[in-house]
NUKE-715248 format. One line per 5 residues: number of its first residue (from 1); their letters; for each residue x, z, y of C-alpha. Coordinates in Angstrom, 2 decimals. Each point is the difference from the previous one (the first is absolute). Layout:
<sites>
NUM> A> X/Z/Y; ...;
</sites>
This chain:
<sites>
1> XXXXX> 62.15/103.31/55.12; 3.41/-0.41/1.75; 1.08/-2.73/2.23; 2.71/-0.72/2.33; 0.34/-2.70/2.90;
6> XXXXX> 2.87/-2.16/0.72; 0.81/-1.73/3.29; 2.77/-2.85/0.04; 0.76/-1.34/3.09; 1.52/-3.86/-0.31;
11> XXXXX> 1.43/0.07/3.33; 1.99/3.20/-0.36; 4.04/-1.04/-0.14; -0.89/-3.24/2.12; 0.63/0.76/3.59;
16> XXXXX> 2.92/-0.76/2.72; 2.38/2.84/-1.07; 1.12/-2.92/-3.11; 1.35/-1.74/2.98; 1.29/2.28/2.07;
21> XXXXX> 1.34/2.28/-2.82; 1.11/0.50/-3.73; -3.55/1.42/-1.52; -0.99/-0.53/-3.41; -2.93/-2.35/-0.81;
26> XXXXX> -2.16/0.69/-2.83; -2.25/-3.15/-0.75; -3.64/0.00/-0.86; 0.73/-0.99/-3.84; 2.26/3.03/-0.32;
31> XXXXX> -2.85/2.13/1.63; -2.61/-1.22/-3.00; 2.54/1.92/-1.83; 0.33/2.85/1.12; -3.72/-0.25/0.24;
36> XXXXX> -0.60/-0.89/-4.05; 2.59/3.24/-0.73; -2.27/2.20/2.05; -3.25/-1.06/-1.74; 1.62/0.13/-3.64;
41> XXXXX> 1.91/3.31/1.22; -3.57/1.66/1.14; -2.53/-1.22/-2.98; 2.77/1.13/-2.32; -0.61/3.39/1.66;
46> XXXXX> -3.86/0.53/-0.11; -1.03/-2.02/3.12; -3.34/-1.91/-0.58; -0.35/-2.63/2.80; 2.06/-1.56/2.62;
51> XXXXX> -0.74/-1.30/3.34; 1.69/-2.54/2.04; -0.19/-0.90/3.68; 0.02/-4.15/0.46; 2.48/-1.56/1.73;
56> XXXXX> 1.18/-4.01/0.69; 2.13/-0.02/-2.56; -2.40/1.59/-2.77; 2.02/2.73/-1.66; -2.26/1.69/-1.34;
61> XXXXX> -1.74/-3.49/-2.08; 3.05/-0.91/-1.37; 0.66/3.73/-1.39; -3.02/-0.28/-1.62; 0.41/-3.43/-1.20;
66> XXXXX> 3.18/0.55/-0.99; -0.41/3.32/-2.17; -3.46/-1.57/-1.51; 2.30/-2.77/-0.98; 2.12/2.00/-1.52;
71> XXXXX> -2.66/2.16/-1.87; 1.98/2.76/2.10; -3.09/1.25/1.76; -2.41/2.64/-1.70; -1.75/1.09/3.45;
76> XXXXX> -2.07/-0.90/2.64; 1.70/-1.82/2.99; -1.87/-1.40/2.52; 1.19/-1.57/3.68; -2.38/1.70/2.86;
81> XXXXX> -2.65/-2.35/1.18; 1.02/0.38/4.24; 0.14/-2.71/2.42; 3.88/-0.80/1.28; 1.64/-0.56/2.95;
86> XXXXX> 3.78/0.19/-1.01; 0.44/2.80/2.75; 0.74/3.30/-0.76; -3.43/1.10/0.33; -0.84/-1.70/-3.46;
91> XXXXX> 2.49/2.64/-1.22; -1.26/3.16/2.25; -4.01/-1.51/-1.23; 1.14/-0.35/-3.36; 1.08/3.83/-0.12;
96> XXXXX> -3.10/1.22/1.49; -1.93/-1.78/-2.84; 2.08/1.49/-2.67; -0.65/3.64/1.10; -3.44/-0.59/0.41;
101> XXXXX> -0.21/-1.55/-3.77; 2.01/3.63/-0.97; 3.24/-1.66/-1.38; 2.48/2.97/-0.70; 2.72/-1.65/1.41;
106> XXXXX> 1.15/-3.08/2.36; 3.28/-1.14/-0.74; 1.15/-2.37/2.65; 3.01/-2.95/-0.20; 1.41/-0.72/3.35;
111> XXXXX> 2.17/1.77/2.67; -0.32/2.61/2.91; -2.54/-2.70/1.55; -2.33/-0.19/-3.29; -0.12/3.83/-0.41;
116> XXXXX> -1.31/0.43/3.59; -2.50/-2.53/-0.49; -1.03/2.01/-3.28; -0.12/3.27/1.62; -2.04/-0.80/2.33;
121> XXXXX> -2.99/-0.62/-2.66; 0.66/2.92/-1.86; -0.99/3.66/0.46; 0.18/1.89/-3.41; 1.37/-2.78/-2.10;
126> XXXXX> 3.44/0.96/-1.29; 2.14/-2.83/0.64; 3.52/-1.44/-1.80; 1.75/-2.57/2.08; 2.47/-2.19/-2.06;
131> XXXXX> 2.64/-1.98/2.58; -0.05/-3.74/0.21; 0.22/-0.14/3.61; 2.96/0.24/2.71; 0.10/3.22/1.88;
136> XXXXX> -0.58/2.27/-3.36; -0.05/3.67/1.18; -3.28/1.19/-0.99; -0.06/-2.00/-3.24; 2.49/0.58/-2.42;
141> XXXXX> 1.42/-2.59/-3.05; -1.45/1.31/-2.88; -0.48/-1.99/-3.67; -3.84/-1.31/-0.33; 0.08/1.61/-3.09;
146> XXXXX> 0.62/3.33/1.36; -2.14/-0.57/2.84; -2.98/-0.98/-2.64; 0.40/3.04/-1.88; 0.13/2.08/2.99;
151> XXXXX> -3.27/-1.50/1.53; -1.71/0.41/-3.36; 0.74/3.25/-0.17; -1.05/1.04/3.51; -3.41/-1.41/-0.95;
156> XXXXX> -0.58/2.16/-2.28; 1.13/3.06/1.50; -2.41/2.90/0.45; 1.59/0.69/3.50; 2.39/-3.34/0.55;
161> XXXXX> 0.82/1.39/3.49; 1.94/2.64/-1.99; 3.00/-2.53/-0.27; -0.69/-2.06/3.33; 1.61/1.20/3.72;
166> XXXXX> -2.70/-0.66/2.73; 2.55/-2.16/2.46; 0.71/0.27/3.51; -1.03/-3.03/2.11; 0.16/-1.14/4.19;
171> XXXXX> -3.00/-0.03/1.22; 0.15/-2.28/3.19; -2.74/-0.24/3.36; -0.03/-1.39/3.00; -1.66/1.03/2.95;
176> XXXXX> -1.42/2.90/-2.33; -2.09/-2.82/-2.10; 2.07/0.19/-3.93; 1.09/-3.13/-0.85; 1.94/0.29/-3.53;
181> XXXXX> 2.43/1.59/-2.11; 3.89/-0.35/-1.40; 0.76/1.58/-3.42; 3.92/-0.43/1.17; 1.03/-0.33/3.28;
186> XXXXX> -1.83/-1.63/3.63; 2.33/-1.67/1.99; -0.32/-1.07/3.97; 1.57/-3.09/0.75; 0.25/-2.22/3.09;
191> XXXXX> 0.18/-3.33/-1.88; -3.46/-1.81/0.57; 0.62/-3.29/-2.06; -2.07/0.45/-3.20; 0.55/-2.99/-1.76;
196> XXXXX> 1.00/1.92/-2.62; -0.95/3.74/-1.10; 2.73/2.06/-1.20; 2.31/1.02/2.31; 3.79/-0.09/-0.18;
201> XXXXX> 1.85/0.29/3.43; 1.10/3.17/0.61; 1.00/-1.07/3.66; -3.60/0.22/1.12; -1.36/3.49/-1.73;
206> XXXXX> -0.44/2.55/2.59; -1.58/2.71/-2.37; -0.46/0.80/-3.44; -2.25/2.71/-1.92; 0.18/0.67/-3.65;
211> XXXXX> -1.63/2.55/-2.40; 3.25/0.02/-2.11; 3.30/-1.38/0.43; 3.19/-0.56/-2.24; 3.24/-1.75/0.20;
216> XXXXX> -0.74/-1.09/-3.63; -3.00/-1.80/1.53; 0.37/-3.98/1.43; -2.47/-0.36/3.11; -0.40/1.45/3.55;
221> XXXXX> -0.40/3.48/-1.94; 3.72/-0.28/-0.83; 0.86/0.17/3.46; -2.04/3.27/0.24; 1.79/1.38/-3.20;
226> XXXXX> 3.70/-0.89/1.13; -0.72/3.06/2.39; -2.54/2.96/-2.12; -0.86/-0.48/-3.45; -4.06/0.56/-0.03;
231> XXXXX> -1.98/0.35/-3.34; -3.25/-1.25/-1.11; -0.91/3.25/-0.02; 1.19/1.57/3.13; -2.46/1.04/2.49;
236> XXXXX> 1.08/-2.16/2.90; 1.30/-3.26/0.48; 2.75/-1.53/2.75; 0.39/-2.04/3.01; 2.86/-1.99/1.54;
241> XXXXX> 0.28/-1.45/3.65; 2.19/-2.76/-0.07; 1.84/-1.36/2.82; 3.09/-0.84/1.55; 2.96/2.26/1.12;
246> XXXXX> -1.36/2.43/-2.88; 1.68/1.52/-3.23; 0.59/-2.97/-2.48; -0.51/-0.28/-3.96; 0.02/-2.41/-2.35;
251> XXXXX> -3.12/-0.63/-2.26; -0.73/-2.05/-3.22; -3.19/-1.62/1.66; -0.43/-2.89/-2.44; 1.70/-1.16/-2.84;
256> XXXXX> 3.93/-0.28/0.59; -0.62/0.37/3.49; 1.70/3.39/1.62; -1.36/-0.11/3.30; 1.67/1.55/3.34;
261> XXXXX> -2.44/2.48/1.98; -0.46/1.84/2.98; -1.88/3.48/0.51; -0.73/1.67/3.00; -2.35/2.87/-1.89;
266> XXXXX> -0.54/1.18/-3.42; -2.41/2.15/-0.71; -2.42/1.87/-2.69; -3.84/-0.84/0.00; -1.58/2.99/-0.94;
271> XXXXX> -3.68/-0.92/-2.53; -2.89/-0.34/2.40; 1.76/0.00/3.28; -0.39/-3.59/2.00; 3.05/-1.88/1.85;
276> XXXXX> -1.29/-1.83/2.45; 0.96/-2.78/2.31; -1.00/-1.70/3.37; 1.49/-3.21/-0.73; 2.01/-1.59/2.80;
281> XXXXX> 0.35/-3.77/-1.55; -1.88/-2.21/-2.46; 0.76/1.10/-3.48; -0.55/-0.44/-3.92; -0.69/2.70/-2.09;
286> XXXXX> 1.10/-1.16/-3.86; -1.49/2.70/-3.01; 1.90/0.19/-2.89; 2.33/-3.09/1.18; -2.91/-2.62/1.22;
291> XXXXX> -1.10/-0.38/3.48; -3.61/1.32/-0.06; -1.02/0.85/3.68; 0.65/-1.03/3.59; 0.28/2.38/2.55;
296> XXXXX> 0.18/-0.74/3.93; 1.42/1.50/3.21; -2.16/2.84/0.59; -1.52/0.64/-3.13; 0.87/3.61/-1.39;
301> XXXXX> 0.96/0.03/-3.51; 0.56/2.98/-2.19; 1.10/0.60/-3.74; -1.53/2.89/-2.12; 1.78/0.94/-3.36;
306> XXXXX> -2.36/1.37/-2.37; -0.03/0.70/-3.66; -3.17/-1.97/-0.32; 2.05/-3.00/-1.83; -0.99/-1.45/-3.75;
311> XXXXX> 0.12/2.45/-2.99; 3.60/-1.73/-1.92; 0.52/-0.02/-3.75; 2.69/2.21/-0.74; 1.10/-1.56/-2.90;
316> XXXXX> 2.40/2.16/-1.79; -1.88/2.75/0.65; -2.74/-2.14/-1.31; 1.34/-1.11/-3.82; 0.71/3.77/0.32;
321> XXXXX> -3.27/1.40/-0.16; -1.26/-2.92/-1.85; 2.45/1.59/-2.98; -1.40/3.45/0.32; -3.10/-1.38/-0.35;
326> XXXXX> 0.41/-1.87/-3.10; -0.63/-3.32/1.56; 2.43/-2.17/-2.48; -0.81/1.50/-3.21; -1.27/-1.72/-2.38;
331> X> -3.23/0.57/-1.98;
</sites>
């Protein structure tokens, strides 16, 4: 028996960055689709059950109801009985659950945000992250269709990990003590006010750290990869000091938005080896574009990049192997 999980996150492609730039919302309605294309996509391709986390705006019930309606649905779909909180840690919970219940994939809807949150329940679980968020480096726009087919076929796999890259990630303590993890990038900023999340002014960053960086990329990454180009699967990751009177650049940090910047130090961060901090003001630290932590004067912080991250879907890669392995012939 072959299942797979899906995770849809209703607030992804809701937060300030519509205000404050050009980003692209994808509404919940257009999320059930993409969400009926990946359950027709996957029990078209062997997969015998599907699993889906709950959430306010019940996804996952209308799917069903909708493809029952439509005498669409031919397997077994079911919406995981788990209490909610509408926080992130229904999504990090509802994760955990899935790899405990052996699901052979997690495909999650959402942005850099959502495919922390997912992470951070997973250990062995390959996982396929669709974008329907804002900051969309670590997920990628990919048709539900495809993504169904390549999540089916993962499941069934003999060795799934095969066609999956285990990911880098920013592992972040204070005072020694862990405290959490970015897929992306961990940003220090000295704006306090956290009426809203995400963060967007440039003006108050003082560092950034990132496991890969781009130009291509929109986010506080971009700013990273304006300077080195760093790959997913490069064994390091990079770290900017901003600050006045430095080198400048110009970075797509949100949608439309080139941003100016300031550097005073670029450098690489080797896998396993800590920078840390003695912080001389009151800061923020945002993961993978959200403020997450609070640190204060005195408190030493240090970031560790490891390659102890999620193991991603490759999906080309994927339908690839699927092929060789006679996974769309017919019978």
């Amino acid at each position: 028996m072959s299942s797979i999980g899906i995770i849809a996150n209703p607030a992804s492609g809701k937060d300030i960055r519509r205000l404050v730039s050009y980003a692209t919302t994808i509404d919940n309605q257009e999320k059930i689709n993409i969400v009926k294309r990946i359950v027709l996509a996957a029990q078209s391709l062997g997969i015998d059950s599907v699993w889906f986390m709950p959430d306010t705006f019940q996804i996952g019930y209308t799917v069903i109801s909708d493809l029952s309606m439509d005498e669409k649905l031919l397997i077994d779909c079911k919406v995981m009985d788990i209490p909610l909180t509408a926080t992130a840690d229904d999504t990090t919970r509802a994760a955990a659950e899935m790899e405990k219940m052996g699901v052979g994939c997690v495909i999650v809807l959402g942005g850099d945000g959502t495919s922390r949150a997912v992470a951070k329940g997973l250990k062995d679980t390959p996982l396929l992250p669709l974008s329907t968020g804002t900051n969309n480096v670590y997920p990628t726009m990919v048709e539900g269709t495809v993504a169904g087919m390549a999540a089916a076929a993962i499941a069934r796999m003999p060795n799934p990990k095969e066609c999956c890259i285990q990911d880098k990630r920013i592992e972040v303590y204070k005072n020694s003590d862990f405290l959490d993890i970015a897929l992306i990038d961990a940003v220090i900023t000295d704006d306090l006010w956290v009426g809203a999340k995400a963060i967007w002014d440039v003006e108050k960053l003082k560092h950034i750290f990132v496991t890969r960086c781009h130009p291509a990329s929109i986010g506080f990454s971009s700013a990273a990869g304006c300077l080195r180009i760093v790959e997913d699967i490069d064994p390091y990751g990079f770290a900017l000091t901003l600050g006045e009177k430095g080198e400048g650049i110009i970075a797509p940090i949100a949608a439309g938005v080139l941003a100016p910047l300031d550097y005073l130090k670029a450098e690489l961060v080797p896998l396993g080896v800590p920078v840390e901090m003695d912080l001389e003001w009151d800061c923020m630290v945002a993961l993978d574009g959200e403020r997450e932590l609070r640190g204060k004067k005195g408190d030493r912080l240090a970031f560790l990049v490891t390659q102890r991250g999620p193991w991603r879907v490759q999906i080309k890669r994927t339908l690839e192997k699927a092929v060789k392995l006679g996974f769309f012939k017919r019978f």
